[in-house]
Structures are given as structure tokens and as C-alpha cells.
Chimera marker file (.cmm) of the C-alpha trace (Angstrom):
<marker_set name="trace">
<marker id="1" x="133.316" y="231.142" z="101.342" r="1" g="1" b="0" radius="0.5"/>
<marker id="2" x="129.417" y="230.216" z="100.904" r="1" g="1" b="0" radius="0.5"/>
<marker id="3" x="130.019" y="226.853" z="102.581" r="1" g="1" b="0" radius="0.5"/>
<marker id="4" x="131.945" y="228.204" z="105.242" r="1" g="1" b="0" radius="0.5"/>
<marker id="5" x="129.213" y="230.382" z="105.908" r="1" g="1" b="0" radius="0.5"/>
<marker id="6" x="126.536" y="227.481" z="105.167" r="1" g="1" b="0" radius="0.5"/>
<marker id="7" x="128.505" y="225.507" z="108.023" r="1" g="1" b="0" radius="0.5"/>
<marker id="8" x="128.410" y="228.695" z="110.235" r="1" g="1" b="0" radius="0.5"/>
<marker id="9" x="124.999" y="228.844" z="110.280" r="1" g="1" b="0" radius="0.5"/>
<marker id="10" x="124.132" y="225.085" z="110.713" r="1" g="1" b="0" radius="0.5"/>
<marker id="11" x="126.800" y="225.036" z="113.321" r="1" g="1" b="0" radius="0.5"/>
<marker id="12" x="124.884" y="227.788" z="115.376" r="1" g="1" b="0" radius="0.5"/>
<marker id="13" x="121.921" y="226.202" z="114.549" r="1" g="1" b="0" radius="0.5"/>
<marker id="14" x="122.791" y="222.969" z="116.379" r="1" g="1" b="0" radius="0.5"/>
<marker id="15" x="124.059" y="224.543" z="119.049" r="1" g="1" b="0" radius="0.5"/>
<marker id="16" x="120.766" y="226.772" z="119.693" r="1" g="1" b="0" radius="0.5"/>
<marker id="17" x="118.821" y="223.742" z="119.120" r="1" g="1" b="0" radius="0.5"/>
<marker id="18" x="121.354" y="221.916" z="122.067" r="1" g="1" b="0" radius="0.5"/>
<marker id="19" x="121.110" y="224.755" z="124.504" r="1" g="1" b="0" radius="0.5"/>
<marker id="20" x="117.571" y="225.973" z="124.008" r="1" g="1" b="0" radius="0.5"/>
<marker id="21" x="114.977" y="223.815" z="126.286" r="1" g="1" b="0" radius="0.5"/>
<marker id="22" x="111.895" y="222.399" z="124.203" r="1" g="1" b="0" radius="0.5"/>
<marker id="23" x="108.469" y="223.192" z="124.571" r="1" g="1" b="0" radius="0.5"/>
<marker id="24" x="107.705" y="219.734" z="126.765" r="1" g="1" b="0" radius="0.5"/>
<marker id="25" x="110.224" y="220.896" z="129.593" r="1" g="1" b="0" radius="0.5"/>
<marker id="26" x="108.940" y="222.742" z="132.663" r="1" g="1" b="0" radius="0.5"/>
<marker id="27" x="111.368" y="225.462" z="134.185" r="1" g="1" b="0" radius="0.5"/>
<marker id="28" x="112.717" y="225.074" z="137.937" r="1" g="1" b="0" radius="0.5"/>
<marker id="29" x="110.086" y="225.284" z="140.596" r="1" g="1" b="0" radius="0.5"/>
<marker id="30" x="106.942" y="225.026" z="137.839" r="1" g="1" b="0" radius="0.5"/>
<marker id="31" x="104.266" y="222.885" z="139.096" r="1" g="1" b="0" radius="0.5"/>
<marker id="32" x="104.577" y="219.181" z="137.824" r="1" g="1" b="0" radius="0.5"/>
<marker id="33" x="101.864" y="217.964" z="135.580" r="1" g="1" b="0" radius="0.5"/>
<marker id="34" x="100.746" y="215.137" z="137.274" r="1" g="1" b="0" radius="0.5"/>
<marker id="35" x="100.887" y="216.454" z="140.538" r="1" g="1" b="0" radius="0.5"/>
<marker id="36" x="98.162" y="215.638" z="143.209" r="1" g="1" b="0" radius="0.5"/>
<marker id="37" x="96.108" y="217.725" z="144.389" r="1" g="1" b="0" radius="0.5"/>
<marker id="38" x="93.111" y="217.955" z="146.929" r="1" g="1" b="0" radius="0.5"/>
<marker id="39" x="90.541" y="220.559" z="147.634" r="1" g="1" b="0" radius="0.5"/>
<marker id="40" x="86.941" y="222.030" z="147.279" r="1" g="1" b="0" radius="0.5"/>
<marker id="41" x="85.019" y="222.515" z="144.313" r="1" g="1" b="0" radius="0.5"/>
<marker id="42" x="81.348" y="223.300" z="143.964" r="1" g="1" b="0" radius="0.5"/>
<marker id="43" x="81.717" y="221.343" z="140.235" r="1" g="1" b="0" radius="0.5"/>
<marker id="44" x="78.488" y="219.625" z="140.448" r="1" g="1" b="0" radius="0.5"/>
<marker id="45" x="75.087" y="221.096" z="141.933" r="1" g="1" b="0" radius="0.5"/>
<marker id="46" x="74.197" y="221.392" z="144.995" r="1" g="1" b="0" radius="0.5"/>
<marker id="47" x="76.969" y="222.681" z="147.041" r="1" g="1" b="0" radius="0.5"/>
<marker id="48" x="80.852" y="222.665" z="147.345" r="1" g="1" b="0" radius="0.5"/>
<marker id="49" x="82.446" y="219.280" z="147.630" r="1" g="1" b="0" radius="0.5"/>
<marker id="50" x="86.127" y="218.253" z="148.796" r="1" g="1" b="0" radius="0.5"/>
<marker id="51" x="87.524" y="216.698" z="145.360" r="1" g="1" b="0" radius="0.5"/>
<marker id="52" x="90.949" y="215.590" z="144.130" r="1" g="1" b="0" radius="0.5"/>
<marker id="53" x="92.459" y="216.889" z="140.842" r="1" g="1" b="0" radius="0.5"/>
<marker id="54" x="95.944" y="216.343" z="139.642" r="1" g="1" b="0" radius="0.5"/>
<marker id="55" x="97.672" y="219.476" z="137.459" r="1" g="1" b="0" radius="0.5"/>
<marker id="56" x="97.080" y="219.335" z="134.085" r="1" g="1" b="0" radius="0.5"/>
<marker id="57" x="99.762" y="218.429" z="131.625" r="1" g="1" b="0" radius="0.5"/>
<marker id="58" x="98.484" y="221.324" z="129.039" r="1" g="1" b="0" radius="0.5"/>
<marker id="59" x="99.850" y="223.759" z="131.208" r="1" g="1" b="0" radius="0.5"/>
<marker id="60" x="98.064" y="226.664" z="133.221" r="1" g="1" b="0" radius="0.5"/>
<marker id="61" x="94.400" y="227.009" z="130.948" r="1" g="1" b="0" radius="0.5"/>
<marker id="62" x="94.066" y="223.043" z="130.118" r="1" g="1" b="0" radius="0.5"/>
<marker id="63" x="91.215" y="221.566" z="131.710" r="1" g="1" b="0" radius="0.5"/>
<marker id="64" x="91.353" y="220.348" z="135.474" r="1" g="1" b="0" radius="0.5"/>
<marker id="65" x="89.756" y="216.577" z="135.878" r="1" g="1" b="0" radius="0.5"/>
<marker id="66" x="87.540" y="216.814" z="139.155" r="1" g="1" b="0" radius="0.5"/>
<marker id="67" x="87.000" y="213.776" z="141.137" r="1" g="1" b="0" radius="0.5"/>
<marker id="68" x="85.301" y="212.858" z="144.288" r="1" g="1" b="0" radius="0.5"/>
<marker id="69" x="87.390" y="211.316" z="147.142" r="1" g="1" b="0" radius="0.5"/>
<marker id="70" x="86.266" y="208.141" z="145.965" r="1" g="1" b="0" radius="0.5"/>
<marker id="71" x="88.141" y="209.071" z="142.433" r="1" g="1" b="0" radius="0.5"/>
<marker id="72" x="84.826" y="209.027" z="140.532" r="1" g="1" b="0" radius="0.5"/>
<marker id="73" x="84.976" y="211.402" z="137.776" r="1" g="1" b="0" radius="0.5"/>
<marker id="74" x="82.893" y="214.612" z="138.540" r="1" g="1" b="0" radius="0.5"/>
<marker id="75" x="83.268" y="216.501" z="135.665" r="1" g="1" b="0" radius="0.5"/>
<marker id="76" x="86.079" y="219.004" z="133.799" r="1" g="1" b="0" radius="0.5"/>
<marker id="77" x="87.218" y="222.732" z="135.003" r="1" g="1" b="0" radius="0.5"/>
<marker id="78" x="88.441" y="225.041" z="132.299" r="1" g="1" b="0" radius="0.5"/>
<marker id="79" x="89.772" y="227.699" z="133.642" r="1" g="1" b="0" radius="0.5"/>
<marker id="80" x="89.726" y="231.335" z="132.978" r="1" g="1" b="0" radius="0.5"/>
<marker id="81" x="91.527" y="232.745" z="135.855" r="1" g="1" b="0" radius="0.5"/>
<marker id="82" x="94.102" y="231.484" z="137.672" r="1" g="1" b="0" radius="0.5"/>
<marker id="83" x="96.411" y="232.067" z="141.154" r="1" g="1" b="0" radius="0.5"/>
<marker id="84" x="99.277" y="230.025" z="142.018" r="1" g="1" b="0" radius="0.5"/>
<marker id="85" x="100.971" y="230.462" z="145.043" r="1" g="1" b="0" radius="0.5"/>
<marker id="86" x="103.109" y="229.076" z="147.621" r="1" g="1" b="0" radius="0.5"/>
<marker id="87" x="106.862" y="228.082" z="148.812" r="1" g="1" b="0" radius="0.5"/>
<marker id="88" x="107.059" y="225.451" z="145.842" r="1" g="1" b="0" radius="0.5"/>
<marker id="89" x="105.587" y="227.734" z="142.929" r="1" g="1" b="0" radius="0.5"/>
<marker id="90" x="109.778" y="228.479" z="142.016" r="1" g="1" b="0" radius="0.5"/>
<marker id="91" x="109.052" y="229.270" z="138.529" r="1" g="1" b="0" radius="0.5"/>
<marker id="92" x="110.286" y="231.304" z="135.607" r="1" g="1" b="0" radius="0.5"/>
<marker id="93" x="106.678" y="231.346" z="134.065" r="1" g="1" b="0" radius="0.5"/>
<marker id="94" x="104.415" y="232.409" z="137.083" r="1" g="1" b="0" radius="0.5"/>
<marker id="95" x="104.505" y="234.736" z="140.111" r="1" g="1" b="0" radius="0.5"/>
<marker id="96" x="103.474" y="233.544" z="143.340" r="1" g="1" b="0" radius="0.5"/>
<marker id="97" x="99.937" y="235.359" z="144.620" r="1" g="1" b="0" radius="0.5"/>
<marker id="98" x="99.498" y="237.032" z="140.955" r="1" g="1" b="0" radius="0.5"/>
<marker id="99" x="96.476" y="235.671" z="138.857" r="1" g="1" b="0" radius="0.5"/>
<marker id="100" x="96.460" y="235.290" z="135.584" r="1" g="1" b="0" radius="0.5"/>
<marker id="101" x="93.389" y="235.772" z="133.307" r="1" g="1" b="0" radius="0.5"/>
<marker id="102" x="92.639" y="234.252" z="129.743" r="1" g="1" b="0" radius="0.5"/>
<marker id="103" x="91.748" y="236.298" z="127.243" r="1" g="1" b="0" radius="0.5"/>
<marker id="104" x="88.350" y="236.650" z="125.662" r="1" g="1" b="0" radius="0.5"/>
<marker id="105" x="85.144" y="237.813" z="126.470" r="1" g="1" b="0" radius="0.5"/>
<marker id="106" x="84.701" y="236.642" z="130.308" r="1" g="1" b="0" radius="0.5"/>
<marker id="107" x="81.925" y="233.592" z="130.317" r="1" g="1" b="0" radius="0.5"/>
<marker id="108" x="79.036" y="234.055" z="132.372" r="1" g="1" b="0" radius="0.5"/>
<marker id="109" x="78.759" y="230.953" z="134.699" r="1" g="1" b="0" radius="0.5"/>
<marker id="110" x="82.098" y="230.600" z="136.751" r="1" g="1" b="0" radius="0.5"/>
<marker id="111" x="82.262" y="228.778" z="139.410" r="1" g="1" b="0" radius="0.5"/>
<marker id="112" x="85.603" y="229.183" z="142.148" r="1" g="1" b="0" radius="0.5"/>
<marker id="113" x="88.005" y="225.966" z="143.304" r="1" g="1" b="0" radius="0.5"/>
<marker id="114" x="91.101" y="225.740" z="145.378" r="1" g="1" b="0" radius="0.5"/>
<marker id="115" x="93.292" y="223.139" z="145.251" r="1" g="1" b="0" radius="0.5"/>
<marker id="116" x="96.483" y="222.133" z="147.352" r="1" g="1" b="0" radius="0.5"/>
<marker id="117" x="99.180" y="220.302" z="146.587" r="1" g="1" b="0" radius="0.5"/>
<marker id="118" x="103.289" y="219.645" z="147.064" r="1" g="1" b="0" radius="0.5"/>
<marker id="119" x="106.060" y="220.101" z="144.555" r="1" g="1" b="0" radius="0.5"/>
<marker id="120" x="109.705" y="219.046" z="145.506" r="1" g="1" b="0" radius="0.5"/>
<marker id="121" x="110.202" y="222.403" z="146.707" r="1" g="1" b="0" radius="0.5"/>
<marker id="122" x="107.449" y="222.226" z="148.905" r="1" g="1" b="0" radius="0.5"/>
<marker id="123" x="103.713" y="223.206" z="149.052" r="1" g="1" b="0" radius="0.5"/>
<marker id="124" x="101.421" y="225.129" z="146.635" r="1" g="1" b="0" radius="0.5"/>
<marker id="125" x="97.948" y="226.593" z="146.494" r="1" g="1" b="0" radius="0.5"/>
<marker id="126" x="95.506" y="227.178" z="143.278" r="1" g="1" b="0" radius="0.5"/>
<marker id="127" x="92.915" y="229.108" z="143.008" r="1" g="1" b="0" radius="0.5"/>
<marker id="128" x="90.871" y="228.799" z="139.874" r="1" g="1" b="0" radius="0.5"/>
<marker id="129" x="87.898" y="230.743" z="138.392" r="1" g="1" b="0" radius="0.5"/>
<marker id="130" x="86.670" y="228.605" z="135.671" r="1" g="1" b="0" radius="0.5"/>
<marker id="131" x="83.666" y="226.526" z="133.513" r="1" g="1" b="0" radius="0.5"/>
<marker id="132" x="82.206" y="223.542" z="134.799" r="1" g="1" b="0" radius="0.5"/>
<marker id="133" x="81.855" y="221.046" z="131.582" r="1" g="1" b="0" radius="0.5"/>
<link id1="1" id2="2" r="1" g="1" b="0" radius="0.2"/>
<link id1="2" id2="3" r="1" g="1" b="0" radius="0.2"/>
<link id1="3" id2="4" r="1" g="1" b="0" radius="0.2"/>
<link id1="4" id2="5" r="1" g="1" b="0" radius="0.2"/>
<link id1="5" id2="6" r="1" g="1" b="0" radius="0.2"/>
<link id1="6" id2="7" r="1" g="1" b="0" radius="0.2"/>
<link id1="7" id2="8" r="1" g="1" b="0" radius="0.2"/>
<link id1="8" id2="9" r="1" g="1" b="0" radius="0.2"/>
<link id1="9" id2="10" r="1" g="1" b="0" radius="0.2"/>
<link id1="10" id2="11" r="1" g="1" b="0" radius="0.2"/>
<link id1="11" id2="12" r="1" g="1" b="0" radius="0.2"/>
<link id1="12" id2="13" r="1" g="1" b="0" radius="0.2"/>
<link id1="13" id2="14" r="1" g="1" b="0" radius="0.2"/>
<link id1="14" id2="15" r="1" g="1" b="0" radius="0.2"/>
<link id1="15" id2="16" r="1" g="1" b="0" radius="0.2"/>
<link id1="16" id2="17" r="1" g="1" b="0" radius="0.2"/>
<link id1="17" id2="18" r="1" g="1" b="0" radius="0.2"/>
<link id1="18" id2="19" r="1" g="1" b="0" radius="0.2"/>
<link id1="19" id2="20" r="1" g="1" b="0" radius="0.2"/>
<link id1="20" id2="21" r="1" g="1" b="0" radius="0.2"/>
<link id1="21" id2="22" r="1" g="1" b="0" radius="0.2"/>
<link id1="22" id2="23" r="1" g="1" b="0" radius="0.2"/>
<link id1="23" id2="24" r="1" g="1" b="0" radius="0.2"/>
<link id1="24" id2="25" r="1" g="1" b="0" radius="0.2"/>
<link id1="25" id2="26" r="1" g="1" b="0" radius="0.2"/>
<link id1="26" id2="27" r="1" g="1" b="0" radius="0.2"/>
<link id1="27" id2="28" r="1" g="1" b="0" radius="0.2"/>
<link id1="28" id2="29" r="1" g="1" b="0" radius="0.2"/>
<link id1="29" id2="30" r="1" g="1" b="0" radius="0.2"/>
<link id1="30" id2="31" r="1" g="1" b="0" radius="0.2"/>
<link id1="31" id2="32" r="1" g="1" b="0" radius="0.2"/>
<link id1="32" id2="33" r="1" g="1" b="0" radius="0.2"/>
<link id1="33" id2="34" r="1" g="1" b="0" radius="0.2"/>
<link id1="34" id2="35" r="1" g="1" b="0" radius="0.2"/>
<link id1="35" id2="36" r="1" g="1" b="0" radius="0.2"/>
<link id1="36" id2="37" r="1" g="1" b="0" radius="0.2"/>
<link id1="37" id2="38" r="1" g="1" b="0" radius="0.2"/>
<link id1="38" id2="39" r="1" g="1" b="0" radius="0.2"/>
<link id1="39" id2="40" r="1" g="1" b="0" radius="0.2"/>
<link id1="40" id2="41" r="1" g="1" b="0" radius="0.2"/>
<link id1="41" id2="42" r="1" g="1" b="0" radius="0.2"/>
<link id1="42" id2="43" r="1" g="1" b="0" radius="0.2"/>
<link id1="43" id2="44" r="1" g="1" b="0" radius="0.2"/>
<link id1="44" id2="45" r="1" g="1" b="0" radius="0.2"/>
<link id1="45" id2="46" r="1" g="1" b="0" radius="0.2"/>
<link id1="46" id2="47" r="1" g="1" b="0" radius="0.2"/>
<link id1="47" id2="48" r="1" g="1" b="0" radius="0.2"/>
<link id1="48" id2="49" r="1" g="1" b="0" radius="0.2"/>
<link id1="49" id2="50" r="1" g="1" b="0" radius="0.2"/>
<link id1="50" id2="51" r="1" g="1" b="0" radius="0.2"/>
<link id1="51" id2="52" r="1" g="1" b="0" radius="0.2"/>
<link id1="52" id2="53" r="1" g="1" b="0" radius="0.2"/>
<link id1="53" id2="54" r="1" g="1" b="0" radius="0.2"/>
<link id1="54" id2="55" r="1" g="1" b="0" radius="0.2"/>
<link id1="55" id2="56" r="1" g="1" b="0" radius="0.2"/>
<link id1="56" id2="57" r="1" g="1" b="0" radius="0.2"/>
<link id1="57" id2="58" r="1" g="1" b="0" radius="0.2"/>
<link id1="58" id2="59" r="1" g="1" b="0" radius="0.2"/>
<link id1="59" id2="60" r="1" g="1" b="0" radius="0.2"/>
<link id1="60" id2="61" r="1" g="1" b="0" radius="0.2"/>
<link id1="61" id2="62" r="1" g="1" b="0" radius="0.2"/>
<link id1="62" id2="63" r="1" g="1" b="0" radius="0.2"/>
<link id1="63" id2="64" r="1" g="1" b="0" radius="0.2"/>
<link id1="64" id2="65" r="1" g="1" b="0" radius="0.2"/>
<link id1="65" id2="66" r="1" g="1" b="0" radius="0.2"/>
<link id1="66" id2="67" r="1" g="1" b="0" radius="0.2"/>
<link id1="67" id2="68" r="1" g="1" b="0" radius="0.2"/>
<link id1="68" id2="69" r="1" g="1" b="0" radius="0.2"/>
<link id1="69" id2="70" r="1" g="1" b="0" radius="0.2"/>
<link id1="70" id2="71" r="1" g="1" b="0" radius="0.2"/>
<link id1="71" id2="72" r="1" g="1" b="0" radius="0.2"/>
<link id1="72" id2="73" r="1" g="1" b="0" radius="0.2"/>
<link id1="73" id2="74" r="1" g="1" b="0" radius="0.2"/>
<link id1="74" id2="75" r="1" g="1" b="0" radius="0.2"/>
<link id1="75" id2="76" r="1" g="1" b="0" radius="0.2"/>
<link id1="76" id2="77" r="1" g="1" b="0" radius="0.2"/>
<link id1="77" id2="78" r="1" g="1" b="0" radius="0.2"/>
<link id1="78" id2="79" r="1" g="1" b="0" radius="0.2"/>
<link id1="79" id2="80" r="1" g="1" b="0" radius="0.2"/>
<link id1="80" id2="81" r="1" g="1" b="0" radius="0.2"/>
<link id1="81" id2="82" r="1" g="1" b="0" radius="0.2"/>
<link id1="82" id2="83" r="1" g="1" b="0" radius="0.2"/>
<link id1="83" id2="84" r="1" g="1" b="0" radius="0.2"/>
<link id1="84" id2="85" r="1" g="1" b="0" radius="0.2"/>
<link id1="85" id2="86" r="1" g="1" b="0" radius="0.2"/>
<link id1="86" id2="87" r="1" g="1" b="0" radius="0.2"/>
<link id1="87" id2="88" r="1" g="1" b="0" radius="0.2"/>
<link id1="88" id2="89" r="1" g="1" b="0" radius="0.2"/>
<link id1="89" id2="90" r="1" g="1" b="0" radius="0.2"/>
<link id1="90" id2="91" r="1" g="1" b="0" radius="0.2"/>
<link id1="91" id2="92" r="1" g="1" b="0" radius="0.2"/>
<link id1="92" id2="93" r="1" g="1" b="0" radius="0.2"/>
<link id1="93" id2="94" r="1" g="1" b="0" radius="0.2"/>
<link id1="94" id2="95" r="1" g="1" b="0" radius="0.2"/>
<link id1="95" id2="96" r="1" g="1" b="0" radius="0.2"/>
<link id1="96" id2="97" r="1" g="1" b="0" radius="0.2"/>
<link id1="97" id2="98" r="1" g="1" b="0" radius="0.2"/>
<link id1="98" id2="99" r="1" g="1" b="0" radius="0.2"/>
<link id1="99" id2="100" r="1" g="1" b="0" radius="0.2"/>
<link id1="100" id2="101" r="1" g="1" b="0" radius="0.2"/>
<link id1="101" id2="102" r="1" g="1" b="0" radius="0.2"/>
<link id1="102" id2="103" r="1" g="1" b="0" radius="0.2"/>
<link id1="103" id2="104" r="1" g="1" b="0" radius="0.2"/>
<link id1="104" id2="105" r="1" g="1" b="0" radius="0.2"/>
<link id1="105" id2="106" r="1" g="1" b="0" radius="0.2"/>
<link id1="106" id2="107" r="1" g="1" b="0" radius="0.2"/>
<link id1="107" id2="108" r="1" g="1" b="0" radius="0.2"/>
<link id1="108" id2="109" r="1" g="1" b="0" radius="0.2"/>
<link id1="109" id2="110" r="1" g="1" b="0" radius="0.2"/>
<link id1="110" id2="111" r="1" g="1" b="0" radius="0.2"/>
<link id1="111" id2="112" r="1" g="1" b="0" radius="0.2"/>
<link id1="112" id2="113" r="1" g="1" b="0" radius="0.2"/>
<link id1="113" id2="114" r="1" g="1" b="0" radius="0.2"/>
<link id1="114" id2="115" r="1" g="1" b="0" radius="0.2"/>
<link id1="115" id2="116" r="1" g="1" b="0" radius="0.2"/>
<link id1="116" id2="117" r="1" g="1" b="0" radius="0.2"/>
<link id1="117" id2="118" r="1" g="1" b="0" radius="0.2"/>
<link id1="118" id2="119" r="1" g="1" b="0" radius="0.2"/>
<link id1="119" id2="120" r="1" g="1" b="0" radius="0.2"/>
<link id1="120" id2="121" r="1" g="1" b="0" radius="0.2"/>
<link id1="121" id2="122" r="1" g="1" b="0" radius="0.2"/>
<link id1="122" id2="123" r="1" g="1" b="0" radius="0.2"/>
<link id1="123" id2="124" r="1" g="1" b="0" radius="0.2"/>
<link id1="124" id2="125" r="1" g="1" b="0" radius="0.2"/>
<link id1="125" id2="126" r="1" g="1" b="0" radius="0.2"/>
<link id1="126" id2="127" r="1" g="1" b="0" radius="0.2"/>
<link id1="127" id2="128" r="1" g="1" b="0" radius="0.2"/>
<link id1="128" id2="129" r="1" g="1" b="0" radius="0.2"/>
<link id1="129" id2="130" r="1" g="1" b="0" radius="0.2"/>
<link id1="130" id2="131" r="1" g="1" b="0" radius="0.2"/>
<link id1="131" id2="132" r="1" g="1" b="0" radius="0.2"/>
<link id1="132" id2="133" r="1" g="1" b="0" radius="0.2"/>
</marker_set>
């Protein structure tokens, strides 16, 4: 009886491990790490500049990488809040026009980009409130 129930449980085990999607796998619709995006970001002084960014692979509070249109690194966004919208935001994880905030004690200097870019299912917009480092 105890290894029949010892082979139960690793059985269902297995099987939970098969069907359950790991941590590295982005649902239907999410936005692709790695995918381009343009738009304007006031990231180093002196006034708003049209930058490229790509999305981060760390998910929706990693850091953005902000580069002029000559892909010279400006600097790094880390966000604290974010809005993704659009007809290819098709997600599980996020809601189309709601923003999410990090938790923690807001931080004092924010500055505001946008970004757009295109997923398979078509375009996307990002608006994010964050830290310029």
C-alpha cells in the first residue's frame, strides 16, 4: 500500500510538473521581452527626447534600457507605475488601460515615458512613471 501511494503521488507530481507552465513562459498575448519599442522620454536633462527601448525580459518592474535614435545608451528607467494597453496586450497577467503600481513608499523624482511597439497580435502602448538611473 505505501508504495502504491508513494507512486500516486510522484505520478501526480510529474504530471503537474508536465502541465503546469514554468516561470520563463509568457501567457498568450503578453508583451515579448525583446520587443522594440520607440517613443519619448525626458531620461536625460534638458527636455523630452524620442528614444528606443526594447521590453524588458524581467517582466513589468525590471528596468527599461533608454537609447537615443542613434542606439547610444541614455540611461536606465525603473519603473514604479505602469499602463499597458492596446489590441496586442492579449494577456492573462495585465488588463489593457489599467496601471499597475509597485509597492513601497512612492520615490520623489519620477519622470513619465511612453513607448510604442507591435506584438504578433498587433500594436501596444506603455506608459511608465518611473526613476531615471
Amino acid at each position: 500500500m505505501v508504495g502504491f501511494v508513494r507512486l500516486l503521488v510522484t505520478s501526480g507530481a510529474v504530471i503537474g510538473a508536465l502541465v503546469t507552465p514554468g516561470v520563463a513562459s509568457a501567457a498568450p498575448g503578453d508583451v515579448t521581452p525583446g520587443t522594440p519599442l520607440v517613443g519619448v522620454c525626458p531620461i536625460v536633462p534638458g527636455g523630452t527626447k524620442d528614444v528606443t527601448s526594447v521590453y524588458p525580459s524581467g517582466g513589468i518592474w525590471a528596468p527599461y534600457s533608454i537609447y537615443d535614435q542613434r542606439g547610444q545608451l541614455l540611461g536606465r528607467l525603473s519603473p514604479y507605475q505602469v499602463t499597458l494597453s492596446g489590441v496586442g496586450l492579449k494577456s492573462r497577467h495585465f488588463v489593457p488601460g489599467e496601471t499597475y503600481t509597485k509597492s513601497g513608499k512612492r520615490p520623489s523624482t519620477l519622470i513619465e515615458c511612453t513607448f510604442d511597439g507591435t506584438t504578433p497580435d498587433g500594436p501596444v502602448h506603455i506608459d511608465v512613471l518611473g526613476v531615471a538611473r
